[in-house]
C-alpha positions as a LaTeX table, in Angstrom:
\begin{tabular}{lrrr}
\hline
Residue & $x$ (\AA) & $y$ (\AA) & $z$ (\AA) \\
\hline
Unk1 & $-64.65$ & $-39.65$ & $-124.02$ \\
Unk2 & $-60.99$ & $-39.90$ & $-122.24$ \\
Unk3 & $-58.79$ & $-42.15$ & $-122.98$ \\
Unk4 & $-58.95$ & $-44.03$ & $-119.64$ \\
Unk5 & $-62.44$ & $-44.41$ & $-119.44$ \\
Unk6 & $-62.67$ & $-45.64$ & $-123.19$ \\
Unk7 & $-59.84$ & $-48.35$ & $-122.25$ \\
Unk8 & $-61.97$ & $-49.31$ & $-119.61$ \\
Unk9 & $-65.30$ & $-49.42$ & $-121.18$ \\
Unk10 & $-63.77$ & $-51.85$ & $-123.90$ \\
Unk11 & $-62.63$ & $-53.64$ & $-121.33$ \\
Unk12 & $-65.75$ & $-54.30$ & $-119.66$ \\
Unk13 & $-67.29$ & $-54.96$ & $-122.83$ \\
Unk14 & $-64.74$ & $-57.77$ & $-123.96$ \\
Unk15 & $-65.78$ & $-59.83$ & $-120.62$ \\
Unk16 & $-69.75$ & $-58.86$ & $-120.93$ \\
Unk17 & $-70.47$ & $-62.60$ & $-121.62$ \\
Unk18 & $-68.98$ & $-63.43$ & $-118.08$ \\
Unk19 & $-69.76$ & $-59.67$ & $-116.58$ \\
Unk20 & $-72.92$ & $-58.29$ & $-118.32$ \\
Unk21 & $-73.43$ & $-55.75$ & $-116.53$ \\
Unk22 & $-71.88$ & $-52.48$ & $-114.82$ \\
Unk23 & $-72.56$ & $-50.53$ & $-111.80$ \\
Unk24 & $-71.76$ & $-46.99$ & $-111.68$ \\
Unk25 & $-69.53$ & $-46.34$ & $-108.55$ \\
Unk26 & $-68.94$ & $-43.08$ & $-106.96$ \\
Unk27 & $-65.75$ & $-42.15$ & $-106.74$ \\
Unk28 & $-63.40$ & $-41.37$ & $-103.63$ \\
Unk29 & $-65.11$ & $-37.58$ & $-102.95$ \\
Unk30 & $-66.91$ & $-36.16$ & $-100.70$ \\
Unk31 & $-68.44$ & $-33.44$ & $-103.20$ \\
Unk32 & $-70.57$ & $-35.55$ & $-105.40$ \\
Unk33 & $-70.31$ & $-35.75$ & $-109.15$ \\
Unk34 & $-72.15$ & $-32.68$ & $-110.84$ \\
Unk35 & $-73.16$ & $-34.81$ & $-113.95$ \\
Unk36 & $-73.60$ & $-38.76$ & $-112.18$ \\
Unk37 & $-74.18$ & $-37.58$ & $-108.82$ \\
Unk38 & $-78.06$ & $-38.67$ & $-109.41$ \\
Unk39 & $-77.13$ & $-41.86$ & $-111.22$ \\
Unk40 & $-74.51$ & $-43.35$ & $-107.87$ \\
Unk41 & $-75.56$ & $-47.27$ & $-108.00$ \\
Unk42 & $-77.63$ & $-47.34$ & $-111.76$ \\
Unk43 & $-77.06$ & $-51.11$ & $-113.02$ \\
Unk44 & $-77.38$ & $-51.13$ & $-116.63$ \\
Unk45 & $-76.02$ & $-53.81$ & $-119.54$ \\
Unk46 & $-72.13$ & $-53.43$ & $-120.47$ \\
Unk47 & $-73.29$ & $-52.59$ & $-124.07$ \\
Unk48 & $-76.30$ & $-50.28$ & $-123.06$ \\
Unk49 & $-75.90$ & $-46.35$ & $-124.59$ \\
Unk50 & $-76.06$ & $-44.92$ & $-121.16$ \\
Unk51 & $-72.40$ & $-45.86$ & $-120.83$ \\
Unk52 & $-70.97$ & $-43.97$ & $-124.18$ \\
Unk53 & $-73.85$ & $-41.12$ & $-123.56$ \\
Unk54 & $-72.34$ & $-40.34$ & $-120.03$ \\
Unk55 & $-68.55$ & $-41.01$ & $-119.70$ \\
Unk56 & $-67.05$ & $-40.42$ & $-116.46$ \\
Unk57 & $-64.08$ & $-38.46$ & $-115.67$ \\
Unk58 & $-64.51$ & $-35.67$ & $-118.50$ \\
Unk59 & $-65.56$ & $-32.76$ & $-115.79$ \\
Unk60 & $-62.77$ & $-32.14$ & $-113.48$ \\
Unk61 & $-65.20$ & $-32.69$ & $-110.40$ \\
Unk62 & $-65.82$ & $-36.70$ & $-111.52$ \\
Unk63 & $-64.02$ & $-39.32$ & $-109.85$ \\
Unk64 & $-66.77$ & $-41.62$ & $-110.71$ \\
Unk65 & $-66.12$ & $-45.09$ & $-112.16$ \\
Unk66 & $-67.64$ & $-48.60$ & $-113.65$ \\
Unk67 & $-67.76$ & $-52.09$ & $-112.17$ \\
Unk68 & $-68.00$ & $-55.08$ & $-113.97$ \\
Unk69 & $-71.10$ & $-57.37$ & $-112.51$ \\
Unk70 & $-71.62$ & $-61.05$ & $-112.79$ \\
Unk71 & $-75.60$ & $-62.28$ & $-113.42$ \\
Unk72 & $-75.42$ & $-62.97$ & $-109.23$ \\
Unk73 & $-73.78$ & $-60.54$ & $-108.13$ \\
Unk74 & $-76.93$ & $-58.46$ & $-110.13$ \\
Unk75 & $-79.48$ & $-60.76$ & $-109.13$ \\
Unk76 & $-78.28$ & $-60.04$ & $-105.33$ \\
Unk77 & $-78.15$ & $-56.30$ & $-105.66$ \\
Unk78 & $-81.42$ & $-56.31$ & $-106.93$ \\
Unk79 & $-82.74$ & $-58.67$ & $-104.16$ \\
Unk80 & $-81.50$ & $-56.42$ & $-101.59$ \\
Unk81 & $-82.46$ & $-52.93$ & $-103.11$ \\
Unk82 & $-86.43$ & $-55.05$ & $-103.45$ \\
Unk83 & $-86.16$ & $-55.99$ & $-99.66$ \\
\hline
\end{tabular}
């Protein structure tokens, strides 16, 4: 796991009581990421195993990167992706 992306992981996961949850983002490419490319938009828990199972940024072609979520902002994400 890099450096950066550890940093920001524990970051996310200090303010998971506020933020529970992350998005994964795609990142500022037009080639998308070989090993996220499928996973653009997953919503998972800050503390979930999918985040220390599949860092971003260790393959030279990810620019990928987290987002810190609020219960609403969730909530609304989902409502919209449900229709």
């Amino acid at each position: 796991m890099s450096y950066n992306y550890s940093i920001e992981l524990e970051s996310a996961r200090k303010v998971k009581a506020a933020l529970p949850y992350l998005i994964l983002m795609r990142g500022p490419t037009a080639k998308p990421c070989p090993i996220h490319g499928h996973n653009y938009g997953i919503i998972l828990p800050a503390d979930d195993p999918y985040w220390d199972q599949h860092p971003m940024r260790e393959n030279k072609d990810c620019k990928c990167s987290i987002r810190s979520l609020s219960r609403s902002e969730y909530a609304n994400i989902i409502a919209k992706r449900c229709g």
